[in-house]
C-alpha positions as CSV (number, residue, x, y, z in Angstrom):
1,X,2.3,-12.6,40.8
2,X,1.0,-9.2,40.1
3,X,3.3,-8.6,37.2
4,X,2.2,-12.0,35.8
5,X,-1.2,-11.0,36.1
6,X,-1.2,-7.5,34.6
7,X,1.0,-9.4,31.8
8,X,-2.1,-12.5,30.9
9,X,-4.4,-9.5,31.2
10,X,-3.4,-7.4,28.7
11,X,-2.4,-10.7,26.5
12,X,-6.3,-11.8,27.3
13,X,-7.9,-8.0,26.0
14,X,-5.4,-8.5,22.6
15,X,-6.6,-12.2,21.9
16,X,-10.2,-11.1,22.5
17,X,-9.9,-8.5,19.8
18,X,-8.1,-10.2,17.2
19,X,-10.6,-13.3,18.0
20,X,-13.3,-10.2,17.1
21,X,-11.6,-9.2,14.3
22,X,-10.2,-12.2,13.0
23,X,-12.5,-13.2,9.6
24,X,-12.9,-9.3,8.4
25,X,-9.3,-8.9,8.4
26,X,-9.1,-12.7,6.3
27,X,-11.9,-11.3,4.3
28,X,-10.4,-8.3,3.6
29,X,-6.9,-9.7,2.5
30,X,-8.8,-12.1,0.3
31,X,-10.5,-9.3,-1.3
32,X,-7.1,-7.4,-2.2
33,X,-5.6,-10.5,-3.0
34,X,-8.2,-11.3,-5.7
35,X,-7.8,-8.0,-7.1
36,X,-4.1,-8.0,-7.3
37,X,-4.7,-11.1,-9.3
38,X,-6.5,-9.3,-11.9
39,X,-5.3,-5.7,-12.2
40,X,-1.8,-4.7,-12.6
41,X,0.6,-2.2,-12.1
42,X,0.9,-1.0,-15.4
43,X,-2.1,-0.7,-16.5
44,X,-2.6,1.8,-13.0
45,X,-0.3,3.8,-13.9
46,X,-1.6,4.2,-17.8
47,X,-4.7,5.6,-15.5
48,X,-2.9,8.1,-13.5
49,X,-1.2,10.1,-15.7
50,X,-2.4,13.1,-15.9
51,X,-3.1,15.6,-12.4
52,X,-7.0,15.9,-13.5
53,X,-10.0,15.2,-12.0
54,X,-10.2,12.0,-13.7
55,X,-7.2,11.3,-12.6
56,X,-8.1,11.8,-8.9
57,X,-11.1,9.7,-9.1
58,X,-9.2,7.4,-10.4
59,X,-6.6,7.2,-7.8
60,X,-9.1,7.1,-5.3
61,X,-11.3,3.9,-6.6
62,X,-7.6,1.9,-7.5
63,X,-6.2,2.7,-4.1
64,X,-9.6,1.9,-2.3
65,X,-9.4,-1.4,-4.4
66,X,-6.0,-2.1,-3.4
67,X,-3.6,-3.8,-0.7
68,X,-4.1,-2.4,2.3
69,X,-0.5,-2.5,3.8
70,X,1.1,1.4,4.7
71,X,4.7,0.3,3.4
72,X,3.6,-1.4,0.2
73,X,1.0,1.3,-0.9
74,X,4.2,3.7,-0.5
75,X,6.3,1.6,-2.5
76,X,3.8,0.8,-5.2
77,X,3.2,5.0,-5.2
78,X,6.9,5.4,-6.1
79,X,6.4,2.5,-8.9
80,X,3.4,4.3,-9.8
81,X,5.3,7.7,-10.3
82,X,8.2,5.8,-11.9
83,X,6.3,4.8,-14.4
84,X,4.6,7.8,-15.4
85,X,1.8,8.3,-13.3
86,X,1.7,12.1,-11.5
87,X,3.1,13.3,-8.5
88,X,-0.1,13.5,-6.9
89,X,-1.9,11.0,-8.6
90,X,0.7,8.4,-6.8
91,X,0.1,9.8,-3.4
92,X,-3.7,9.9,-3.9
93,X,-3.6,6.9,-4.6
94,X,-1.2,5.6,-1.3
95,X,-3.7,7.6,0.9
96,X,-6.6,5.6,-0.2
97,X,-5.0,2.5,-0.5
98,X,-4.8,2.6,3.7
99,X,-7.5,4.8,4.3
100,X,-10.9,3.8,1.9
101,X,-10.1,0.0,2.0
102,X,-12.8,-2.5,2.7
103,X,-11.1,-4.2,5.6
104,X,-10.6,-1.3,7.5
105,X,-14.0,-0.7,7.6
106,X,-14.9,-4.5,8.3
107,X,-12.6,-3.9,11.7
108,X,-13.9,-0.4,12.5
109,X,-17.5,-2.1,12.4
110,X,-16.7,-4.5,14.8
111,X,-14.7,-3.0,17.2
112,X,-16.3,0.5,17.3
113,X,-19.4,0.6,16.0
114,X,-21.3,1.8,11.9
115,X,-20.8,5.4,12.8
116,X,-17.1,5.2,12.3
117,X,-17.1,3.3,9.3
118,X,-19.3,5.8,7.7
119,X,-16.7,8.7,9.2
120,X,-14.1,7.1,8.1
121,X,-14.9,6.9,4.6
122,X,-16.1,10.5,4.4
123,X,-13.3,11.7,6.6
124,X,-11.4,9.7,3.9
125,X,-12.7,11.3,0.9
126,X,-12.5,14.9,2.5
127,X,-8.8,14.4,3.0
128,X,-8.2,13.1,-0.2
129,X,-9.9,16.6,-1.2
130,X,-8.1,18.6,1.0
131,X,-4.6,16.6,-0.1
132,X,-5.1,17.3,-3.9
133,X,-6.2,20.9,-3.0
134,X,-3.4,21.4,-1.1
135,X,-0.9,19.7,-3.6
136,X,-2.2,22.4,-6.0
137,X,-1.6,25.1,-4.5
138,X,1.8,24.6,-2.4
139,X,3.7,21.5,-4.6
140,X,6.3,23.6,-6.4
141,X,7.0,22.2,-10.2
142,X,10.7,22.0,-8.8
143,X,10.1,20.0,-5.6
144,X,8.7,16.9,-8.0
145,X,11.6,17.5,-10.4
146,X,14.1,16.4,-7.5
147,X,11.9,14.0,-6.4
148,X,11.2,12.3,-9.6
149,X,15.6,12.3,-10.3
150,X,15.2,10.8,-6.7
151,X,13.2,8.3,-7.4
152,X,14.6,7.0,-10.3
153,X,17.7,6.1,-8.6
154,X,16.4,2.7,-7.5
155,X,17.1,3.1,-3.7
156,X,16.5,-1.0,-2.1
157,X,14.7,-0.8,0.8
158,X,13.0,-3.0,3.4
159,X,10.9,-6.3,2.4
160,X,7.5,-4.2,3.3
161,X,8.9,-1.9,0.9
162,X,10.3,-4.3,-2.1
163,X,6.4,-6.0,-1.7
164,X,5.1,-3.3,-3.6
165,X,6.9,-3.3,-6.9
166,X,6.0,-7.1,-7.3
167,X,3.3,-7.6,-9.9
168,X,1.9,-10.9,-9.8
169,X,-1.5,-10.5,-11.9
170,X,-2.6,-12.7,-14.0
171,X,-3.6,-10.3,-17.1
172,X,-4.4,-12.5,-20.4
173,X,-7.5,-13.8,-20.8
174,X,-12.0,-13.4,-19.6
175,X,-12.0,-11.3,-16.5
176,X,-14.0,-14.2,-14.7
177,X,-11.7,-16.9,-16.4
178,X,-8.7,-15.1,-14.8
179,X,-10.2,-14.6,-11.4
180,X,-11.1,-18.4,-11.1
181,X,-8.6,-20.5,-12.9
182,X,-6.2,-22.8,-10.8
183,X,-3.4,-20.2,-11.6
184,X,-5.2,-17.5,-10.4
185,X,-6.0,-19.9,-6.9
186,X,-2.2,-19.9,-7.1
187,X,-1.5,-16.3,-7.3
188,X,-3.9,-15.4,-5.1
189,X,-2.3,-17.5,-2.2
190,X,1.0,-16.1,-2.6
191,X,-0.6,-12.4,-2.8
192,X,-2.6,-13.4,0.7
193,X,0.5,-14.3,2.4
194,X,3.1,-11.9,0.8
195,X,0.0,-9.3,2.5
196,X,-0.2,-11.1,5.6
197,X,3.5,-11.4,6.0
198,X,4.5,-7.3,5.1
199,X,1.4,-7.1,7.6
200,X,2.0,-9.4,10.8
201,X,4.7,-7.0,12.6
202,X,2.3,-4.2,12.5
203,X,-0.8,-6.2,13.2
204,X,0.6,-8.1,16.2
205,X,2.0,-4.9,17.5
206,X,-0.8,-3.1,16.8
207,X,-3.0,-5.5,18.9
208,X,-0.5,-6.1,21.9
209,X,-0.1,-2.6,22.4
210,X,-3.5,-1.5,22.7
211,X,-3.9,-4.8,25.1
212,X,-1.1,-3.4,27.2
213,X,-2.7,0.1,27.3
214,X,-6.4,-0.8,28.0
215,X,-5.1,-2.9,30.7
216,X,-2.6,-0.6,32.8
217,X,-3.2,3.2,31.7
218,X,-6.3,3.9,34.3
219,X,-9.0,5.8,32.2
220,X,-8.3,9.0,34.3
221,X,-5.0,9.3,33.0
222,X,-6.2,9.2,28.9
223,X,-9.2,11.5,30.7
224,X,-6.9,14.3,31.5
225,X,-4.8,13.7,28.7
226,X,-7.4,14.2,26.1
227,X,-9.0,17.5,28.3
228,X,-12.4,15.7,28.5
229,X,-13.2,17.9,31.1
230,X,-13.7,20.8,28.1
231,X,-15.8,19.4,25.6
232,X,-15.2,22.3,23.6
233,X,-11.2,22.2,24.0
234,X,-11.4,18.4,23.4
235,X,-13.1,18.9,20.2
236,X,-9.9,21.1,19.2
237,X,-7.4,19.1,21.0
238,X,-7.9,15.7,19.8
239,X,-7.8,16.0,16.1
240,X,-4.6,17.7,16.6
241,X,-2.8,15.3,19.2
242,X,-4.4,12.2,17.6
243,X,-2.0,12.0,14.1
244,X,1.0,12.7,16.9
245,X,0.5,9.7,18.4
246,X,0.0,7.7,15.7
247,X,3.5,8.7,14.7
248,X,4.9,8.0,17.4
249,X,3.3,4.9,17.7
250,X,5.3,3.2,14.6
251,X,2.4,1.0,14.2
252,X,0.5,1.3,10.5
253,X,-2.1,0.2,8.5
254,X,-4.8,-1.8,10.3
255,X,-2.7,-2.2,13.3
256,X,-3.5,1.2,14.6
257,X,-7.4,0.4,14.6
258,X,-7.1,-1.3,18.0
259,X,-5.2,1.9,19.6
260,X,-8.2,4.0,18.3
261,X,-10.2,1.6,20.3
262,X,-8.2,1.9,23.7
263,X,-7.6,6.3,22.4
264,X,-11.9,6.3,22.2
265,X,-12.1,4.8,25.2
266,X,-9.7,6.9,27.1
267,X,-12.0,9.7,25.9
268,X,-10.4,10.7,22.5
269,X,-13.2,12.9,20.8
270,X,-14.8,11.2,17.8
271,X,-13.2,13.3,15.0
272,X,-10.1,12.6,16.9
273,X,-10.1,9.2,16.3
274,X,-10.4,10.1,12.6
275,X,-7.8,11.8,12.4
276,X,-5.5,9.2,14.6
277,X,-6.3,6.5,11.8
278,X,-5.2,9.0,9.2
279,X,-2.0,9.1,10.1
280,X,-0.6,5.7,9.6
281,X,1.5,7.3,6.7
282,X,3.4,9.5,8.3
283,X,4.7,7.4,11.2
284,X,8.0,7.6,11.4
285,X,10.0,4.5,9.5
286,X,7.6,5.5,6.8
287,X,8.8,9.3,6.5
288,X,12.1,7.8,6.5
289,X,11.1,6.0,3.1
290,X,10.0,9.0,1.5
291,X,13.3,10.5,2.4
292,X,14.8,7.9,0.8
293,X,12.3,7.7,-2.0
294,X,12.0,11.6,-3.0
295,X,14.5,13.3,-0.8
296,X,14.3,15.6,2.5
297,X,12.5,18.4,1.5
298,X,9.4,16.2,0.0
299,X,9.7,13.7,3.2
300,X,9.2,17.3,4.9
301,X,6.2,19.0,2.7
302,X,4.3,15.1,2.7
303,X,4.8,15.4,6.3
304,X,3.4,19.1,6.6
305,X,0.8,18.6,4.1
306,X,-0.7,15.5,5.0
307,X,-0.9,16.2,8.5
308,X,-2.7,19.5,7.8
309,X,-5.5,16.9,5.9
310,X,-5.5,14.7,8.5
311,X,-6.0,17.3,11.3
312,X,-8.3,19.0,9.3
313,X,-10.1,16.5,8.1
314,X,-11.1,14.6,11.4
315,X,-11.7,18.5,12.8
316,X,-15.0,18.5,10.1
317,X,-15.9,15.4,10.1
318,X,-16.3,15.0,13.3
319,X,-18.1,18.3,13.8
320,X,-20.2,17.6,11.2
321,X,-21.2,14.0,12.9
322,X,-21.7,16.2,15.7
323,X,-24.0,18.6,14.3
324,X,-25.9,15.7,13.0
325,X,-26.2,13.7,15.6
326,X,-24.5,10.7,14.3
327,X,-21.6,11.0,16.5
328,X,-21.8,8.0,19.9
329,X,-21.6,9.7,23.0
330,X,-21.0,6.4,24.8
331,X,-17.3,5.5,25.0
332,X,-17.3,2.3,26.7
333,X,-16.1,-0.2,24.5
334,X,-18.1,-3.8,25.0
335,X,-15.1,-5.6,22.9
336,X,-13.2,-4.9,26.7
337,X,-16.1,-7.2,28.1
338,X,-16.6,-9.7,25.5
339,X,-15.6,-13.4,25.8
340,X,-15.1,-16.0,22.7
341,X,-18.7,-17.4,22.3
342,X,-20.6,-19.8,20.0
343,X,-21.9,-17.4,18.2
344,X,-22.2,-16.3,14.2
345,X,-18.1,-14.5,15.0
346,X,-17.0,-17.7,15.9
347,X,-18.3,-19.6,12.9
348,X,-16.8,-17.6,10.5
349,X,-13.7,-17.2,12.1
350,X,-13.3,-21.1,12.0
351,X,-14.3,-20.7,8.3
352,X,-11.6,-18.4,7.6
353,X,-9.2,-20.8,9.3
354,X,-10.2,-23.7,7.3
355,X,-9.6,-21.6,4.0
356,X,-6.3,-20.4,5.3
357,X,-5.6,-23.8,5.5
358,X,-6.4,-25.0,2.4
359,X,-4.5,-21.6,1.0
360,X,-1.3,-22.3,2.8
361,X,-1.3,-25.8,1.4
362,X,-1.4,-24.1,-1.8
363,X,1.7,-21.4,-1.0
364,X,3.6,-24.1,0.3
365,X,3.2,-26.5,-2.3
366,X,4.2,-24.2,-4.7
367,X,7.1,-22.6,-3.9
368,X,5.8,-19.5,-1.5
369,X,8.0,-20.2,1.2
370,X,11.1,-20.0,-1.3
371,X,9.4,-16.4,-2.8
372,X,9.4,-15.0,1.2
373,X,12.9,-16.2,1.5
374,X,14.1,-14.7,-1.7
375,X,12.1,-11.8,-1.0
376,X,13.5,-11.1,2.1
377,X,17.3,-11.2,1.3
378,X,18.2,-8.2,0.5
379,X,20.4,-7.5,-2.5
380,X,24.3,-6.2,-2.6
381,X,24.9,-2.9,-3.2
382,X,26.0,-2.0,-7.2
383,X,24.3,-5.8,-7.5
384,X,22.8,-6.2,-11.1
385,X,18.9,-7.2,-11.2
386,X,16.4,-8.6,-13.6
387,X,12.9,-9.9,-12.9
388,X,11.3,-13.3,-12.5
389,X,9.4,-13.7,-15.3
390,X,6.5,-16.0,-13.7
391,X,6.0,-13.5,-10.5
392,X,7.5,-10.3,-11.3
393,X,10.1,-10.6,-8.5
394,X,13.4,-8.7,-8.9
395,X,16.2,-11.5,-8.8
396,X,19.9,-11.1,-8.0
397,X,21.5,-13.8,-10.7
398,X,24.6,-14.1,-8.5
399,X,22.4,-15.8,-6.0
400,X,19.1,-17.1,-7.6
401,X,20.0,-20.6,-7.4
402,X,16.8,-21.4,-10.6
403,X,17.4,-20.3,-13.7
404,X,16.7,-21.9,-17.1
405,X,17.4,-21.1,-20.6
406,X,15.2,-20.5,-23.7
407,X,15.8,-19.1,-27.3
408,X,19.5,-18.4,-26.3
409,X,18.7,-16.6,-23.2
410,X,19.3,-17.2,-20.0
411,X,16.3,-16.7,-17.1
412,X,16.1,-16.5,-13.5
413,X,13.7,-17.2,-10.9
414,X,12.7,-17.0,-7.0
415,X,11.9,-19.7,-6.3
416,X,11.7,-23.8,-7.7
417,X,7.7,-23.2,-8.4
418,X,8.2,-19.7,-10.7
419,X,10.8,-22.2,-12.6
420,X,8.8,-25.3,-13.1
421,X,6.0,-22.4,-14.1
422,X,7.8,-21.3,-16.9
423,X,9.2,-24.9,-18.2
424,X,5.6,-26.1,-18.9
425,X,5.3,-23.0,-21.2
426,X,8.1,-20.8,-21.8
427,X,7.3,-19.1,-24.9
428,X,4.3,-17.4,-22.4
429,X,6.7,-15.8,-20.2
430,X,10.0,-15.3,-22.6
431,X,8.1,-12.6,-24.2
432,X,8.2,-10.7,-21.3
433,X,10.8,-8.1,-20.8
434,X,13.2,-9.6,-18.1
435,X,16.3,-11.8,-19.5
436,X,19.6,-10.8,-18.6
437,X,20.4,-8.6,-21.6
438,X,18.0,-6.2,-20.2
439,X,19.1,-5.7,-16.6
440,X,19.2,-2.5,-13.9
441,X,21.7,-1.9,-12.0
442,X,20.6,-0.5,-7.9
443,X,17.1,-0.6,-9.1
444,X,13.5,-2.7,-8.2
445,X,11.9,-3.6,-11.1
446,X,8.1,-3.8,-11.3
447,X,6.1,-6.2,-13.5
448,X,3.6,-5.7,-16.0
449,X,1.0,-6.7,-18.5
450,X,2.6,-7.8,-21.7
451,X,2.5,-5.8,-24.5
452,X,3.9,-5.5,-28.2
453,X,8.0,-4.8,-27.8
454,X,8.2,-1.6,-29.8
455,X,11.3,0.8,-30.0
456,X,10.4,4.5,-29.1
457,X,12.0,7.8,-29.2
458,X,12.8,9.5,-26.3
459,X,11.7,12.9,-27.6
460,X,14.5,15.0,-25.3
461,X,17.7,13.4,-26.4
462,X,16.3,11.1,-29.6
463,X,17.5,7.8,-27.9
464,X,15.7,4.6,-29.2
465,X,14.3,3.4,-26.3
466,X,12.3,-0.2,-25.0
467,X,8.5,0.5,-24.3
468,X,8.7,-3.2,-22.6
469,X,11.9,-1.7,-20.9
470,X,11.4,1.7,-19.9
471,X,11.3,3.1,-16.4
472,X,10.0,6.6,-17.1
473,X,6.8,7.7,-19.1
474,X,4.9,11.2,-19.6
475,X,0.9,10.9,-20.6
476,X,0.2,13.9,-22.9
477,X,-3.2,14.0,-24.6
478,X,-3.6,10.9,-24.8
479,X,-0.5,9.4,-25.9
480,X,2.3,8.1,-24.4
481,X,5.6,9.3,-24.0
482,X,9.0,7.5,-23.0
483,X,12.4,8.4,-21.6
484,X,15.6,7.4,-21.3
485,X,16.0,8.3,-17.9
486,X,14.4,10.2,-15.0
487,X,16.3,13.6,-16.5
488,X,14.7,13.4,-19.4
489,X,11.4,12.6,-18.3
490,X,12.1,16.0,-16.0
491,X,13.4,18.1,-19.1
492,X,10.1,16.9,-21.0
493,X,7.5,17.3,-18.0
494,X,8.4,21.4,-17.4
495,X,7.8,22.1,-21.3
496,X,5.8,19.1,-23.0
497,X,4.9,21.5,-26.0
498,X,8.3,21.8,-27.2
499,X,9.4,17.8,-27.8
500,X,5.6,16.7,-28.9
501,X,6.6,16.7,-32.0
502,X,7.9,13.2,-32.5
503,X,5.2,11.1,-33.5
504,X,7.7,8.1,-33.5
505,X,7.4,8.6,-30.0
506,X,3.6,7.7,-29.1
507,X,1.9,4.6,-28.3
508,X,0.6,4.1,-32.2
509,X,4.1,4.7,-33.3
């Protein structure tokens, strides 16, 4: 009976704070989702091209605006740098995309309190500071060479991963037209629950964990753990421990917000939980994708660099809340105490419900549950790709079971919806870049915005190349460079002076 009991006890603590949490985290998603809708991939990367300080700003205000799973912001960075936004620029971009979103600071509010929120988001934009500091001064021209020949060989990876090279926005047409049509309600359903499903793992993990450890770790154990019998060497220690943890923890994203809760309690100094939230990038399955993304070495230098900013950064924050006297002394925790009541939490959790509802109606009804399933099977080795022109899935033909022809092509699909999508107006979608005599072999294909299909010149080895087609681009002054391959891209990036010279080349060609 005791085992029972400790078990419903840390099962009541979770449910408690995911009841607590429940409509920001809806909110949230619904916010991304709605963006998604509206901006895409290319056009990001257009915005990222060049290492500046536009460039950076840039990358912080898209990120902050985007999805705010850990394993698709990594995999939309790589897509990003693919298609010819910077090294840094990309990873800018990942760290804000987990770290400076709005839910994130909708679930710091209610489980810990305004102070947080606001250190969060200045811890945030400090360690997006340090991070591009410290890019400029250690990241070797060499190490993003092999990294960028890395990344454009197309490694397939996990279903959180393959979620960030789809590109479902909805691009022609008024912004406010776009953002409220019946399409766009479409679109945004399936981006809710293509979030909520990369998400779930981490989120239920995140919250069953933290139930378990509020529940049986006695607060003296976290006490002596955390030196908070030192104030001074707890202000040290914890900022330095706190990313550990995290890594080892294997949970990202918003899933680690309710550890902080349970670390904060414990005794955790305040910049330590900073720097613990940080970290969800460099837990371990996701240095594991950037070894697979950009090889060793740059798994090892994001690893050093970004847990130097994240150290750092919850080190001066914190002090700095300290020295101002916004930091909370008090680390009780009231969500620990707090029952399900009528009250305003309740309401708009049941609201949330109800437009779940109605969403998931909308998913299922048009062909969501066939995009997860599609989604989740994960092509054959050496298998040939090409991309659903509705949805901007990557499709294996040998076993996409919709397909359709038009103007002697032949396209395929993920799902019975994307199909019936493009039979009411296939002249819409055929101009897009994705029949079969365009394919990739070993390679995830992200969508885009239309735009006019124009031949280029690759300006290292004079190939004609497909704007609409190609995988690697340069931004120099302005203009627009493509490549061939992810060599030439390299060959062009160490000495862009000397292959400039081909106006054929440029965007206005």
């Amino acid at each position: 009976m005791f085992v029972v009991g400790a078990i419903l006890h840390a099962l009541q603590i979770s449910f408690v704070m995911i009841w607590e949490v429940f409509w920001p985290l809806a909110f949230g998603f619904l916010l991304s989702a709605m963006i998604q809708t509206v901006v895409s991939k290319r056009a990001v990367a257009g915005a990222l091209g060049r290492p500046d300080l536009k460039g950076f700003v840039l990358s912080l205000g898209l990120g902050a605006a985007s999805s705010s799973c850990s394993y698709a912001a990594v995999a939309v960075a790589r897509s990003l740098f693919r298609k010819g936004a910077s090294f840094v620029n990309a990873i800018i971009f990942e760290f804000a995309s987990t770290n400076l979103v709005f839910e994130l600071g909708l679930v710091l509010l209610i489980l810990l309190g305004w102070q947080f929120v606001a250190a969060e988001f200045a811890g945030g934009l400090l360690m997006a500071v340090l991070l591009w500091i410290l890019f400029r001064l250690t990241l070797g021209k060499r190490l993003v060479e092999d990294a960028s020949r890395q990344a454009g060989r197309g490694v397939f990876g996990s279903t959180h991963e393959a979620h960030g090279e789809m590109d479902m926005s909805i691009t022609d047409g008024p912004f406010l037209a776009r953002l409220f049509s019946p399409r766009a309600f479409t679109a945004i359903s399936h981006s809710f629950f293509m979030d909520l499903n990369a998400l779930y793992v981490d989120l239920g993990l995140g919250f069953l964990i933290a139930g378990a450890l509020a529940a049986w770790v006695p607060s003296s154990w976290w006490q002596a753990f955390f030196l908070t019998d030192n104030p001074t060497l707890n202000e040290f220690w914890s900022p330095l421990i706190g990313p550990v943890i995290s890594m080892l923890s294997f949970v990202c994203s918003v899933g680690n917000v309710p550890l902080a809760v349970v670390l904060w309690n414990g005794g955790i100094s305040f910049g330590g939980v900073i720097s613990f939230i940080f970290a969800d990038l460099i837990i371990l399955p996701i240095l594991n994708i950037y070894r697979k993304y950009y090889g060793g070495r740059m798994s090892l230098y994001l690893l050093a660099v970004s847990y130097v900013a994240m150290a750092l950064a919850g080190f001066l924050v914190g002090g700095a809340f300290q020295l101002l006297g916004l930091a909370p002394t008090n680390h009780q925790v009231t969500v620990f105490e707090t029952q399900p009541a009528w009250n305003y939490t309740t309401f708009l959790d049941l609201a949330f419900l109800a437009l779940i509802a109605v969403m998931a109606w909308r998913f299922v009804t048009t062909g969501g549950v066939e995009m997860l399933r599609a989604h989740s099977r994960r092509p054959d080795e050496g298998a040939t790709l090409v991309r659903d022109p509705v949805c901007g899935m990557t499709v294996d033909p040998a076993t996409a079971t919709e397909k359709a022809e038009y103007g002697g092509e032949t396209y395929h699909f993920c799902s019975a919806a994307c199909r019936s999508a493009f039979d009411k107006d296939p002249a819409r979608y055929a101009a897009q870049p994705v029949h079969e005599s365009h394919t990739h072999t070993m390679t995830q294909i992200s969508g885009g915005e239309m735009e006019r299909q124009q031949s280029a010149i690759d300006p290292v080895c004079g190939m004609t190349v497909d704007r609409d087609h190609a995988e690697y681009r340069s931004f120099q002054e302005g203009e627009t460079y493509y490549f061939c391959s992810a060599g030439c891209k390299s060959t062009f990036d160490k000495d862009p002076s000397k292959y400039v010279g081909h106006p054929e080349n440029r965007t206005g060609g």
